[in-house]
C-alpha positions in Angstrom: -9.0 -19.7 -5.1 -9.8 -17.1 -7.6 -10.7 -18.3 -11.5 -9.1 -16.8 -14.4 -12.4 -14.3 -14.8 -11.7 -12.9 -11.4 -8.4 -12.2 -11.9 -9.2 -10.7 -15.1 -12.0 -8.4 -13.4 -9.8 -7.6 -10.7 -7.2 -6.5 -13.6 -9.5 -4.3 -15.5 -10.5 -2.7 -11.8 -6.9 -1.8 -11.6 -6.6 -0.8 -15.6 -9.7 1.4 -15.0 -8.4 2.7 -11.6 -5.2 4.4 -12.9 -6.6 6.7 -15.4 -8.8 7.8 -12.6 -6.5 8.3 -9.9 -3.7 9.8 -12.4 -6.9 12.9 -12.9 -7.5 12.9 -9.2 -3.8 13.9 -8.2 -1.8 15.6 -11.1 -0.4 18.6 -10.2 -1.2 18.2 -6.5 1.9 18.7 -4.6 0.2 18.7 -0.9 1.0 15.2 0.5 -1.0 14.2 3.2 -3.9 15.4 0.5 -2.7 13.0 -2.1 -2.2 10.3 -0.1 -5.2 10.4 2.1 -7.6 10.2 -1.6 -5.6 7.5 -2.7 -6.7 5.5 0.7 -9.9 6.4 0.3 -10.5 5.7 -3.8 -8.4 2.1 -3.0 -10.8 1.3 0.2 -13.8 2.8 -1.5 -12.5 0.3 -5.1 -11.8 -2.6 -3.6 -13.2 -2.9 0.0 -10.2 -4.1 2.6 -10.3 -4.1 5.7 -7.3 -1.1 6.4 -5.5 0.7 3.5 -2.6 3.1 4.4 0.8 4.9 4.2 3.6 5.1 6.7 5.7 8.0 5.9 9.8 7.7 7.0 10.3 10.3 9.6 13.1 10.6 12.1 15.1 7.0 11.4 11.4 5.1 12.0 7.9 4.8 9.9 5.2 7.0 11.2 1.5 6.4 10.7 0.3 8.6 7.7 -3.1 9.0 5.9 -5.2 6.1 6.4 -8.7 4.6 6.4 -9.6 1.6 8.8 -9.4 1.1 12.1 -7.2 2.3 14.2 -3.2 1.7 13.9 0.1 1.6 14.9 1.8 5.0 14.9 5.6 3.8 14.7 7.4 0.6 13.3 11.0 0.4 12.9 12.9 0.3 9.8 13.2 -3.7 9.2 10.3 -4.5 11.4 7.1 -6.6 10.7 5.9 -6.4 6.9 5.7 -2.3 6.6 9.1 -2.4 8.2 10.4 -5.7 5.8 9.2 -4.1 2.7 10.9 -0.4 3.0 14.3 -1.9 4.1 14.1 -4.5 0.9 12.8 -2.1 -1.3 10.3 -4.1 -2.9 7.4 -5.3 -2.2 6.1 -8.3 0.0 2.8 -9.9 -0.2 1.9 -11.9 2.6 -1.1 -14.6 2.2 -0.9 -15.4 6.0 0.3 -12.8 8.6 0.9 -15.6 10.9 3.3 -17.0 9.3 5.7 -13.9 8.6 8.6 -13.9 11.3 8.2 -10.6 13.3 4.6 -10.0 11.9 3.0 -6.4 13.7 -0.5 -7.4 14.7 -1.9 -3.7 14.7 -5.7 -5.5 14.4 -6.1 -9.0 15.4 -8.5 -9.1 12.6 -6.0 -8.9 9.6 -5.1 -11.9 8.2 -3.4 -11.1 4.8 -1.1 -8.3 4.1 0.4 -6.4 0.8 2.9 -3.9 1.1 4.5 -1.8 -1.0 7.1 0.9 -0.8 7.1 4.2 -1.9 10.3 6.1 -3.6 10.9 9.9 -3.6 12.7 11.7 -7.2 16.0 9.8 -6.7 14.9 6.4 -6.6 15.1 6.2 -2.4 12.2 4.9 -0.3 10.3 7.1 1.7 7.3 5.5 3.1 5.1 2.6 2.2 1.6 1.7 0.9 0.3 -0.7 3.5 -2.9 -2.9 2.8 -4.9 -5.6 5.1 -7.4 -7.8 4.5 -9.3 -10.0 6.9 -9.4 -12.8 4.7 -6.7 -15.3 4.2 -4.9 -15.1 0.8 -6.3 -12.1 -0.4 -3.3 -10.2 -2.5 -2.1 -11.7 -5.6 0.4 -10.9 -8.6 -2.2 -9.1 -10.0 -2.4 -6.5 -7.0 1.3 -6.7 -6.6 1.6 -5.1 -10.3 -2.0 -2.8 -9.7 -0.7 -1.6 -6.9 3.3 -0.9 -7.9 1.6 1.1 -11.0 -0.6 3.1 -8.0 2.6 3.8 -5.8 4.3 4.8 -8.6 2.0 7.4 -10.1 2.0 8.5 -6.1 5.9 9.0 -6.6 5.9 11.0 -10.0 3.3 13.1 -9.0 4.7 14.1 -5.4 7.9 13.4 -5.4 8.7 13.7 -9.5 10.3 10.6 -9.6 9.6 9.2 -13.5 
């Protein structure tokens, strides 16, 4: 279990992220651009084992920018965590993928799973921010918020929502 010094390290990685990212993408309105750099700078930050969006195209989530391994190209609306998470609206952090009902094993190697959905200018989802790790328990409060402030800089920028 993490101490109270590692979740405060992880918290200024996220604090000093932002501000970084936030230079990195304003005024960039090509998508698959501003999405594929914020996989990279999150893989390259914090080291998991696939970081990635699925983008809402056609009724079903299609495999977007990405680094890792590779994944599945299509998941359902409702279906496994990526699925879960942009049906709810919200996001869902997973500490064992074995133990979510309908889990998508794209890698047999992931273990834990964070996902978190993305919204266009009128407050709609339109894909999701989709993290793995290989160790058990990896995603936290902490990266719920870190990564909610990440999606939704992603969402002003592209999609203007505020």
């Amino acid at each position: 279990m993490e101490t109270i010094n590692d979740q405060q390290a992880k918290q200024r990685q996220y604090d000093e992220l932002l501000p970084q990212l936030q230079a990195l993408i304003e005024g960039e309105k090509e998508e698959m651009s501003v999405l594929a750099n914020v996989c990279a700078v999150l893989k390259e930050q914090f080291g998991w084992f696939w970081v990635g969006f699925y983008l809402e195209r056609e009724g079903e989530l299609r495999l977007g920018p990405f680094q890792g391994p590779v994944a599945c190209m299509h998941i359902a609306h409702g279906r496994g965590v990526c699925g879960a998470a942009f049906e709810r609206r919200s996001t869902i952090v997973v500490p064992d993928v074995e133990l979510f009902p309908g889990h998508i094993a794209c890698s047999s190697l992931s273990r834990s799973e964070i996902v978190v959905p993305v919204m266009n200018g009128v407050g709609e989802p339109v894909g999701v921010l989709d993290i793995d790790s290989t160790a058990l328990a990896t995603f936290d409060d902490t990266d719920r918020v870190g990564l909610e402030r990440v999606c939704a800089l992603v969402s002003k920028t592209l999609y203007g929502m505020v």
